[in-house]
SETI-445850 format. One line per 2 residues: their letters; for each residue x, y, z of N, C-alpha, C. Coordinates in steps of 0.2 Angstrom, whole numbers, plus 2048, in hexadecimal, padded with zeros to 3 digits. Layout:
N
A) X/Y/Z/X/Y/Z/X/Y/Z ~ ...
END
This chain:
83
XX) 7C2/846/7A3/7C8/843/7A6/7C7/844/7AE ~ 7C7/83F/7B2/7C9/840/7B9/7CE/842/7BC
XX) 7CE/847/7C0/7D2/849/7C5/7D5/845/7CA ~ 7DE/844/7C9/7E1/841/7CB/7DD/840/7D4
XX) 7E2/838/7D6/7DE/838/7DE/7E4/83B/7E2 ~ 7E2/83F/7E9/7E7/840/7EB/7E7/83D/7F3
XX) 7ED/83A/7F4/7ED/835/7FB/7F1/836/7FF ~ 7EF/838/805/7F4/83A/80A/7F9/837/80C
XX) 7FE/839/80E/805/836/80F/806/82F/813 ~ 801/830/818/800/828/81D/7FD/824/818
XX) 7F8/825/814/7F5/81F/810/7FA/81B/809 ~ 7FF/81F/80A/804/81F/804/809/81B/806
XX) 809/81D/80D/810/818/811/80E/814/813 ~ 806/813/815/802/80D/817/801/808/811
XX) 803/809/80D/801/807/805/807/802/804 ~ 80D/807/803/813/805/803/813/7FE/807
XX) 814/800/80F/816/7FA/813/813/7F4/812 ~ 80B/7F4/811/809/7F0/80E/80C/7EB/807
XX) 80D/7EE/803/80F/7ED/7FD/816/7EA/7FF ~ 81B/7EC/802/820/7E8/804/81F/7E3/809
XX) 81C/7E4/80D/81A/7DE/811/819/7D8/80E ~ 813/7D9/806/811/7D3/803/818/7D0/800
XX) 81D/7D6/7FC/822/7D2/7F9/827/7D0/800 ~ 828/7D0/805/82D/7CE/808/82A/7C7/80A
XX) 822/7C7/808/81F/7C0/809/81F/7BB/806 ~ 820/7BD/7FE/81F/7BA/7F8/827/7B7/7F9
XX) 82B/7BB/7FC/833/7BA/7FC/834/7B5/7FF ~ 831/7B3/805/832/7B0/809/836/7A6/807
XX) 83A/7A6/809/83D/79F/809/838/79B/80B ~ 836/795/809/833/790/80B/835/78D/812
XX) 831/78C/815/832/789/81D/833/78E/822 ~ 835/791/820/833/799/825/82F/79A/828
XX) 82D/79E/82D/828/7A0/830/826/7A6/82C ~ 820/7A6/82A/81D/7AD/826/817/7B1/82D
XX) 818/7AD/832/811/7B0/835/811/7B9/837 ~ 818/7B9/837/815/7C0/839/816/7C5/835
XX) 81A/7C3/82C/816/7C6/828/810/7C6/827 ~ 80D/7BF/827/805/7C1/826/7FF/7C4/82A
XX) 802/7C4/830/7FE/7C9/835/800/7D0/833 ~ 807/7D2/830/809/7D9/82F/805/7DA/829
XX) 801/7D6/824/800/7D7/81F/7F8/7D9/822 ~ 7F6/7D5/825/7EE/7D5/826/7EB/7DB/82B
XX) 7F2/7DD/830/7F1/7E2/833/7F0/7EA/82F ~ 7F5/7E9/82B/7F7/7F0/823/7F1/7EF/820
XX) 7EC/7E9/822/7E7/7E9/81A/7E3/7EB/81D ~ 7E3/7ED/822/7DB/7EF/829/7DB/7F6/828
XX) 7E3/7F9/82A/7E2/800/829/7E1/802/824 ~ 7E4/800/81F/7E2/803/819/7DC/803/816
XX) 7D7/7FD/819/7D2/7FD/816/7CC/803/819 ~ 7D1/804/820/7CB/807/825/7CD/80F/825
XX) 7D2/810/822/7D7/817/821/7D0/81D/820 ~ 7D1/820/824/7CD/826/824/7C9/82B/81D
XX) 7D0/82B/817/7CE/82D/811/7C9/829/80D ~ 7C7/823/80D/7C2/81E/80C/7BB/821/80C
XX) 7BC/823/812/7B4/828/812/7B2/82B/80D ~ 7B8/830/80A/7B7/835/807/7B4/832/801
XX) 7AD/834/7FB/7A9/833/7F6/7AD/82F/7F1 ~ 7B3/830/7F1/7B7/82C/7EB/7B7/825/7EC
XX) 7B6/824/7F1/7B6/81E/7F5/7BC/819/7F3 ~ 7BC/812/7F5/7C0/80D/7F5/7C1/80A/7ED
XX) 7BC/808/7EC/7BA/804/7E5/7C2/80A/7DF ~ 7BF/80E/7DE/7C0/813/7D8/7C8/816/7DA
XX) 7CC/816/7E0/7D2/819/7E3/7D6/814/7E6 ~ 7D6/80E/7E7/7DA/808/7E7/7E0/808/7E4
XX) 7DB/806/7DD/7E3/805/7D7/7E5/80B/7D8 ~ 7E4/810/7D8/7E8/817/7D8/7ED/817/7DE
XX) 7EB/816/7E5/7EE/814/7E8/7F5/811/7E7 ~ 7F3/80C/7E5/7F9/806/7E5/7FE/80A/7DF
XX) 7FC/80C/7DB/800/810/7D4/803/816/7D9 ~ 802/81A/7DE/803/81F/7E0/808/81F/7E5
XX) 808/818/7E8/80D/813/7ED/813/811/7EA ~ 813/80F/7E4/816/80C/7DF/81C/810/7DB
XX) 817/816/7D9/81A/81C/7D5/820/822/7DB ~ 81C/820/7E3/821/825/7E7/825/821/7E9
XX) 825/81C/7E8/82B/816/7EA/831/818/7E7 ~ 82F/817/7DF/831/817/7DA/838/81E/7DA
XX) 835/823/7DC/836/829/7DA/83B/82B/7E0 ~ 83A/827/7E5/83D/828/7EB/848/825/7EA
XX) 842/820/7E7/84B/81A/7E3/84F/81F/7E1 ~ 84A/822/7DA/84D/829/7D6/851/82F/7D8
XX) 850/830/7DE/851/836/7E2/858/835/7E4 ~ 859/82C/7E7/85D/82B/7EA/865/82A/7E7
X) 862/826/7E1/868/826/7DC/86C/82C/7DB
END
C-alpha cells in the first residue's frame, strides 16, 4: 500500500481556487462575460502545473487525482467545522 501524498498548504489553496473558479464558470449565465474567469482559470492552471512540489519524484501523473481529492475532502471538512 502507498503512502498517503502529502501537499502543502498553497497547493491545496491553489487547487481549491482553481476548482471554484471552474464551477463559478460552469455557473455562469449565458451572455455574460466569462473572460476573466477564463484567464483566472488558465492563470491557476500555470501555477499549479508549475508548483514547486511537482519536482519532487512523485511527480505529476501519480499525485493529481490525489490532489483534487485532497482539495475537495479540506473543503469538505472546513463546511464541517463551520456548522
Amino acid at each position: 500500500m502507498r503512502a498517503p501524498f502529502r501537499f502543502p498548504e498553497d497547493l491545496i489553496t491553489l487547487q481549491r481556487a482553481w476548482q471554484q473558479t471552474y464551477a463559478d464558470l460552469a455557473q455562469a449565465p449565458a451572455g455574460t462575460s466569462t473572460t476573466a474567469l477564463r484567464r483566472r482559470l488558465i492563470s491557476l492552471s500555470g501555477r499549479l502545473c508549475t508548483h514547486p512540489y511537482w519536482t519532487q519524484p512523485a511527480g505529476w501523473r501519480s499525485g493529481s487525482v490525489e490532489l483534487r481529492r485532497a482539495a475537495h475532502t479540506h473543503t469538505r471538512t472546513e463546511r464541517e467545522a463551520a456548522a
